[in-house]
C-alpha positions in Angstrom: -13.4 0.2 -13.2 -13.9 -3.1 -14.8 -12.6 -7.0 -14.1 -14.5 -9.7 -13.4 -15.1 -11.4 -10.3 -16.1 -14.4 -9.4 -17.0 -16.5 -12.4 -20.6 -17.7 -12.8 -20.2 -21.2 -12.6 -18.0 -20.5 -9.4 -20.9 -18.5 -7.7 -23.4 -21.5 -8.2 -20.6 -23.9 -6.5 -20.1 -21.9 -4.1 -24.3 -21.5 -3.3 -24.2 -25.3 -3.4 -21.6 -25.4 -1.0 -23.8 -23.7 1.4 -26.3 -25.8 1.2 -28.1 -23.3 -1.6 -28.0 -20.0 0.7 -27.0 -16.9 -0.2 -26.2 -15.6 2.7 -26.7 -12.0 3.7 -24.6 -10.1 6.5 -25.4 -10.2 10.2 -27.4 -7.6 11.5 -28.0 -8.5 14.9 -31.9 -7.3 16.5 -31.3 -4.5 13.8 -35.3 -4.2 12.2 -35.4 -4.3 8.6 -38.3 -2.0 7.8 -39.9 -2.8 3.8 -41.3 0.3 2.3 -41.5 1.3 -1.3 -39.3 2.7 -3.7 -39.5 6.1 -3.9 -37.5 9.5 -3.1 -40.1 10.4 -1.0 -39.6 7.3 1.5 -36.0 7.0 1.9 -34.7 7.4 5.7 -32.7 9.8 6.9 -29.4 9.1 7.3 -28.4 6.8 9.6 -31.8 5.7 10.6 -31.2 1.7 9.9 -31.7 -0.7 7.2 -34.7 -0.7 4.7 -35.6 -2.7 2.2 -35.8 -1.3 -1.4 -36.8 -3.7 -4.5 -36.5 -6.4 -2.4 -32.7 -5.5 -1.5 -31.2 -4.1 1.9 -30.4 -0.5 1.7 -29.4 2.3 3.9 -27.4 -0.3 6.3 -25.2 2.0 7.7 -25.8 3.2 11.9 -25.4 7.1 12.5 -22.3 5.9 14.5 -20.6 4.7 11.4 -21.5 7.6 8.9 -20.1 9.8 12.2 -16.9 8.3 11.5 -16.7 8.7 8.0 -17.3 12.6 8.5 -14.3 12.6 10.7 -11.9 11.1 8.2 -12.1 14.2 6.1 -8.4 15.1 6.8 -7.4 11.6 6.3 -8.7 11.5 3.1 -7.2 15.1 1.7 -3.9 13.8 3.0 -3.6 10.7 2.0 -6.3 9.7 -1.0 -6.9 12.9 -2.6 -3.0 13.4 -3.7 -2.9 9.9 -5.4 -5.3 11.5 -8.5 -2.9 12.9 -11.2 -3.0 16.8 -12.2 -5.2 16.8 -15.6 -1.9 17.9 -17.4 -0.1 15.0 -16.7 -2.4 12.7 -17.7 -1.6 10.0 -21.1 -4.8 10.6 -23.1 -6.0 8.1 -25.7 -4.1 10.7 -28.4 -1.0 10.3 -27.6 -0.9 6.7 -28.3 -3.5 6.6 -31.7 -3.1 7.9 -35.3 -4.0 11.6 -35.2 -6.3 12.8 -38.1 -4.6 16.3 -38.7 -1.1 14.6 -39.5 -0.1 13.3 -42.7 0.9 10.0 -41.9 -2.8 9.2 -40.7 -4.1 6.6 -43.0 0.0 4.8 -43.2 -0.6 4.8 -39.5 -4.1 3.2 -39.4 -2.7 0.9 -42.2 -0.2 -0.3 -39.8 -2.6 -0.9 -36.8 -4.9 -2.7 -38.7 -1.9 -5.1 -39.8 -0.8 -5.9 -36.3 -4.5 -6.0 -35.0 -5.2 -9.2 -37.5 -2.3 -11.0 -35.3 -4.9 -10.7 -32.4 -6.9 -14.2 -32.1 -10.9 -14.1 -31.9 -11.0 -15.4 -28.4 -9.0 -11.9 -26.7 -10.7 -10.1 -29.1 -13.6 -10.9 -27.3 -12.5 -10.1 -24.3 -10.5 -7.1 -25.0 -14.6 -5.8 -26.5 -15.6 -7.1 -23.1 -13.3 -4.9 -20.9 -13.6 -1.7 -23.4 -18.2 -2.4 -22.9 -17.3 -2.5 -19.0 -15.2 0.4 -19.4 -17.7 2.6 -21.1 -20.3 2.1 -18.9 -18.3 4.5 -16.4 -22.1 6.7 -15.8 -23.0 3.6 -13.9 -20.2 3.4 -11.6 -20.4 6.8 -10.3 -23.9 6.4 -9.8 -22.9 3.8 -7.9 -20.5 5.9 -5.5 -22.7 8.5 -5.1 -25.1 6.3 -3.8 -23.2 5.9 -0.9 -24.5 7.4 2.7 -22.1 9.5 4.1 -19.7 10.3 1.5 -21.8 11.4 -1.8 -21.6 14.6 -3.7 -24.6 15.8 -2.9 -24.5 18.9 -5.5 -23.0 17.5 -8.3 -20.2 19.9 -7.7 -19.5 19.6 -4.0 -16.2 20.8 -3.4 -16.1 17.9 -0.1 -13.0 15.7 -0.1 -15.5 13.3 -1.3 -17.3 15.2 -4.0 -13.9 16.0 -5.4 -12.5 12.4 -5.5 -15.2 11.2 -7.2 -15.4 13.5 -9.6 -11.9 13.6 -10.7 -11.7 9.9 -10.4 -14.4 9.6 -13.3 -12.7 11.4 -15.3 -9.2 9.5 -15.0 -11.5 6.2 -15.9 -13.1 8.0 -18.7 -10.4 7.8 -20.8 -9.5 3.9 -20.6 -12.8 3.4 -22.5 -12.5 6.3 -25.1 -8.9 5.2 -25.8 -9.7 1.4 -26.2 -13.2 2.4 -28.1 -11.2 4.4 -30.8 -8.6 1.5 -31.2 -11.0 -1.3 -31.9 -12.6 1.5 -33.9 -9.8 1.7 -36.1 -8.6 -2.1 -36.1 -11.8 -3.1 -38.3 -11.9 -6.1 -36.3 -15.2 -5.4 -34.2 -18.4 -5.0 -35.1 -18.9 -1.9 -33.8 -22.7 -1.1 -33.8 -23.0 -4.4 -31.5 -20.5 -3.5 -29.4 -22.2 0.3 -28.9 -25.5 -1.5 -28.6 -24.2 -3.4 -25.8 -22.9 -0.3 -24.3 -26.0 1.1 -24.2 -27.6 -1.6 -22.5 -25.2 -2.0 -19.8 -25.4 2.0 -19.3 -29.0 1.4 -19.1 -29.8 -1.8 -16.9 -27.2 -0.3 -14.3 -25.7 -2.7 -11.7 -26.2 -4.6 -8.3 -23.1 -5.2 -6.4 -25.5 -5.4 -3.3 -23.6 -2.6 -1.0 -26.3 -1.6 0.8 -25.4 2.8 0.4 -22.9 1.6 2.9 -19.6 3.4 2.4 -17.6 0.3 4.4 -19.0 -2.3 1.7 -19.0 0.4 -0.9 -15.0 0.8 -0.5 -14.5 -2.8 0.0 -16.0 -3.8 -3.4 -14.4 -0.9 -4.7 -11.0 -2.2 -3.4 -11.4 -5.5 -4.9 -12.7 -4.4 -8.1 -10.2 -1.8 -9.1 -7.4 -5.2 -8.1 -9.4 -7.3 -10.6 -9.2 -4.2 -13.3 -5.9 -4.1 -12.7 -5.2 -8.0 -13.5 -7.4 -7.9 -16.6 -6.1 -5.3 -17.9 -2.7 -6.0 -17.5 -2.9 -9.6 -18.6 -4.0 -8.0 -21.6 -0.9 -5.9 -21.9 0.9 -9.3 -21.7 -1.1 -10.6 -24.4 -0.8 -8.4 -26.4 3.3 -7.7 -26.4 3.4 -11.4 -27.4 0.9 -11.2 -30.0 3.0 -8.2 -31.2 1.2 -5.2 -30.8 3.2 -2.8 -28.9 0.5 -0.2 -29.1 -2.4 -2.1 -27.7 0.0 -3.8 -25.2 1.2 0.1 -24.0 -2.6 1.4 -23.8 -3.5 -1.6 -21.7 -0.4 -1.3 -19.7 -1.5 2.1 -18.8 -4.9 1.3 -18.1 -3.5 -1.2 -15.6 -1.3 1.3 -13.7 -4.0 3.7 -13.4 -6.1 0.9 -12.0 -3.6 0.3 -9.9 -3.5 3.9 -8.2 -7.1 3.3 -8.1 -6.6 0.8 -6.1 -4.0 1.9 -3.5 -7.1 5.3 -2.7 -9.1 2.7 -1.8 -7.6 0.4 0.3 -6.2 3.4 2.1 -9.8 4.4 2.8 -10.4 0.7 4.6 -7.0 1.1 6.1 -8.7 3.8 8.3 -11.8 2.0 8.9 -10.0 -1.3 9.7 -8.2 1.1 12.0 -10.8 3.2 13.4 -13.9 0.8 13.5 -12.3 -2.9 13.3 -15.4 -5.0 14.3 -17.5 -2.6 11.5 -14.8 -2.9 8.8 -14.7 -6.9 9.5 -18.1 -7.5 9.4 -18.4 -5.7 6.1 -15.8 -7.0 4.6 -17.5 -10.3 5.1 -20.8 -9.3 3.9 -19.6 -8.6 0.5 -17.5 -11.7 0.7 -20.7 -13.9 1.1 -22.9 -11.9 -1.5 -19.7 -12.6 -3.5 -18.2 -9.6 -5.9 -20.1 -9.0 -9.1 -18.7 -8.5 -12.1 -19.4 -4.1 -13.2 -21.0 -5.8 -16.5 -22.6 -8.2 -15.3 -26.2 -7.1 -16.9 -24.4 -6.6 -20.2 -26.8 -7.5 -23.6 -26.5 -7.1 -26.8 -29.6 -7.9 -27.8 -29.1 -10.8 -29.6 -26.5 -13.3 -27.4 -29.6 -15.7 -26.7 -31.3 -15.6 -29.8 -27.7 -16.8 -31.8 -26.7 -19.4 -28.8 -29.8 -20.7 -27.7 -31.0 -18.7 -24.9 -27.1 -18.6 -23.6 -26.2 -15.8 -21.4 -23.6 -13.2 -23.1 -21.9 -12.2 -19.6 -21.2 -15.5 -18.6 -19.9 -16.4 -21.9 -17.2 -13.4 -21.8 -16.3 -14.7 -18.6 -15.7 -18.3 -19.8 -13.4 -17.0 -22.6 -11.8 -14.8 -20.4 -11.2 -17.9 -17.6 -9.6 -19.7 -20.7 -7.6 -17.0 -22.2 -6.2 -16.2 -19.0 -6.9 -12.5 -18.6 -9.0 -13.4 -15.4 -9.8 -16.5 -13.5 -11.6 -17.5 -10.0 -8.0 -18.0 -9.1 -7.6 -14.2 -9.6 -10.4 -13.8 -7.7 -8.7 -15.8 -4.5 -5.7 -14.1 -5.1 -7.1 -10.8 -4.6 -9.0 -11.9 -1.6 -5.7 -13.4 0.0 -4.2 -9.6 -1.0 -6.9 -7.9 0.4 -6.9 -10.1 4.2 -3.1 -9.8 4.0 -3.1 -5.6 2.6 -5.5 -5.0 6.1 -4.0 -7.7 8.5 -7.4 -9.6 8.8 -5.5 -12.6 10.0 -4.3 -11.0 13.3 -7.1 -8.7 14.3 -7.4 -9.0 17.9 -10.4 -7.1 20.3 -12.8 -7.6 17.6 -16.5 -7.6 18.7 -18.0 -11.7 19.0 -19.8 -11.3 15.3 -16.8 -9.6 14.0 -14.2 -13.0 15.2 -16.7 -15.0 13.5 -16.8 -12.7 10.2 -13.0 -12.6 10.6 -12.6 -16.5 10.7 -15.2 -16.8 7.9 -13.0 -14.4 5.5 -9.9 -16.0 6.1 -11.1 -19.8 5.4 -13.0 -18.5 1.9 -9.4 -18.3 -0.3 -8.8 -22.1 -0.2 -12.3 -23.0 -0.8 -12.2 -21.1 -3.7 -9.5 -22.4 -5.5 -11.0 -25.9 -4.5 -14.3 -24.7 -6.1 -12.7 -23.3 -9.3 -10.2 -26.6 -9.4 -13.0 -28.6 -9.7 -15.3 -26.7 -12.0 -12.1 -26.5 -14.5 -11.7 -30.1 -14.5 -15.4 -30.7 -15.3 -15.8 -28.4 -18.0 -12.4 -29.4 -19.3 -13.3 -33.2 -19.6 -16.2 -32.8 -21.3 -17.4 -31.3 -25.1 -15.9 -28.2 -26.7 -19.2 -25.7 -26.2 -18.7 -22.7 -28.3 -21.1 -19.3 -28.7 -21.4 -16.7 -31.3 -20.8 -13.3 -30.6 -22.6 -10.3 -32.2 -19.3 -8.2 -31.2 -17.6 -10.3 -34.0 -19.9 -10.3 -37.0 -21.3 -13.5 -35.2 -18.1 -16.1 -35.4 -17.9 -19.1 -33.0 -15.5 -18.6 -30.2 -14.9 -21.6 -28.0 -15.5 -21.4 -24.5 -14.2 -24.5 -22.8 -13.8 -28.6 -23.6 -11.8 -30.9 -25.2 -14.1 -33.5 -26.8 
């Protein structure tokens, strides 16, 4: 699970736009009880929202984690079959010099060689994606986090439990085969890169879904669509840079996003179906808190201290916008594939918050592209602004501008 999302300098536009608000999701006479943040505290399920660390939490109503248990067979039937058997699985050996062969140092030989054809500017983001990769611990953390649907055992043998599981172990291998490539290429310094790793593992994330399953699979929706652009606009980069082997491993990354990514919109297929007003008003939720980058706490301990106090995420995302691999038009493409994947357009008997939430969703595309149109221009009209990264022995990479 990777891809960025909505670029920095996007999300501050957009704030601006709404007249500095960032606007949380309706909840009606719904009480929003603060309390502190502890094991011993949390509500049982279904009580209502909370407030934890200053954030809303447990916003899910009994009615709504109700439905969830009752889509149980849906999910054996129609999400569980899209995980691969183990045995079938491409693992990050079968496309990377093995060490018991003889032809093991000719073969590293010949990946380094094509690996100095890769420019400094993807390398930086190919380290990017291969950090958001590793930090998979997080992102289970994250789904299990989730009322209603988490493994509560570590083992559970639910629907739920099961998908998980297995689905963490799918992702595991996109960063262990990308970590042993940029291993082997010599290109990376490694030590920052792991350092950053550890970090990210560390800090966590905040994509600000409340334990709610409906935002939980909604953000998951959109993110494994953005994994699946980056990484397969790596793929492209990398055919035409001419490395066939980087350009296969990313391809496959990509296509196992992309299964990712048809599990999850067929879990808000059934909620759009079974609960339209709840789906609706969800999916706009996380459209006004805006998606959040997986990495978006990354450090590498010393991003500020080369560039002047600059901030390393947002730096990889303004080499990534100008590379290509991912840009805020991405981001409005996937939310135009998302309203057109669940037919938000032509809901009909939708609940008087949900029309609004609905007509909100659908005008955010277009103001997006506006937004990023205009923050493009400006940075492109004005002077080159480069940063060092650690990840790369500390070179200057260019990160937008002409002058």
């Amino acid at each position: 699970m990777h891809a960025s999302s909505l670029l920095p300098q996007q999300c501050n536009a957009l704030r601006r736009a709404k007249g500095g608000r960032t606007v949380g999701v309706r909840r009606g006479p719904v009480a929003v009880r603060a309390i502190q943040a502890a094991p011993s505290t949390a509500p049982a399920v279904g009580e209502g929202p909370i407030i934890i660390d200053g954030q809303v939490a447990h916003s899910a109503s009994k009615e709504s984690l109700e439905l969830l248990k009752s889509m149980d067979g849906y999910i054996e039937e129609n999400v569980v079959p899209l995980l691969k058997p183990v045995e079938k699985c491409w693992q990050a050996t079968d496309l990377l010099p093995l060490p018991h062969e003889e032809q093991f140092i000719d073969e590293i030989k010949e990946l380094r060689e094509r690996s100095e054809a890769l420019p400094i500017d993807y390398l930086v983001v190919l380290v990017g994606d291969t950090i958001t990769e590793e930090a998979l611990p997080t992102y289970m953390t994250m789904l299990n986090a989730l009322d209603g649907v988490r493994d509560e055992t570590g083992a559970q043998q639910s629907c739920w439990g099961r998908w998980t599981r297995a689905w963490t172990a799918e992702e595991n291998r996109h960063g262990d085969a990308l970590n042993k490539y940029l291993y082997l290429s010599g290109r990376v310094d490694m030590r920052a890169m792991e350092i950053t790793i550890q970090n990210l593992i560390g800090s966590g994330m905040d994509p600000k879904t409340e334990n709610n399953p409906y935002m939980g699979f909604i953000y998951t929706s959109f993110q494994e669509r953005a994994t699946r652009v980056s990484h397969g606009n790596c793929a492209n980069h990398a055919k035409k840079l001419g490395d066939e082997t980087l350009s296969k491993m990313c391809g496959l990354i990509a296509s196992d996003e992309a299964r990712h990514e048809t599990a999850y919109k067929k879990i808000v297929d059934e909620l759009f179906r079974l609960d339209p007003s709840g789906a609706m008003c969800a999916f706009e939720s996380m459209m006004r808190k805006q998606i959040v980058m997986p990495a978006h706490l990354m450090n590498d301990c010393a991003h500020e201290d080369l560039n002047g106090g600059r901030n390393l995420f947002a730096d990889y995302s303004s080499v990534a916008e100008r590379v290509g691999v991912y840009t805020a038009n991405d981001y409005a493409d996937i939310m135009e594939n998302l309203i057109a994947r669940w037919h938000v357009t032509n809901l009909t008997g939708l609940s008087e918050e949900a029309m609004a939430a609905q007509e909100y969703v659908c005008k955010m595309p277009p103001r997006i592209r506006k937004l990023a149109d205009r923050a493009s221009s400006r940075k492109n009209r004005g002077k080159i602004q480069e940063a060092k990264f650690s990840w790369l022995f500390n070179e200057s990479v260019k990160l937008y501008g002409t002058k």
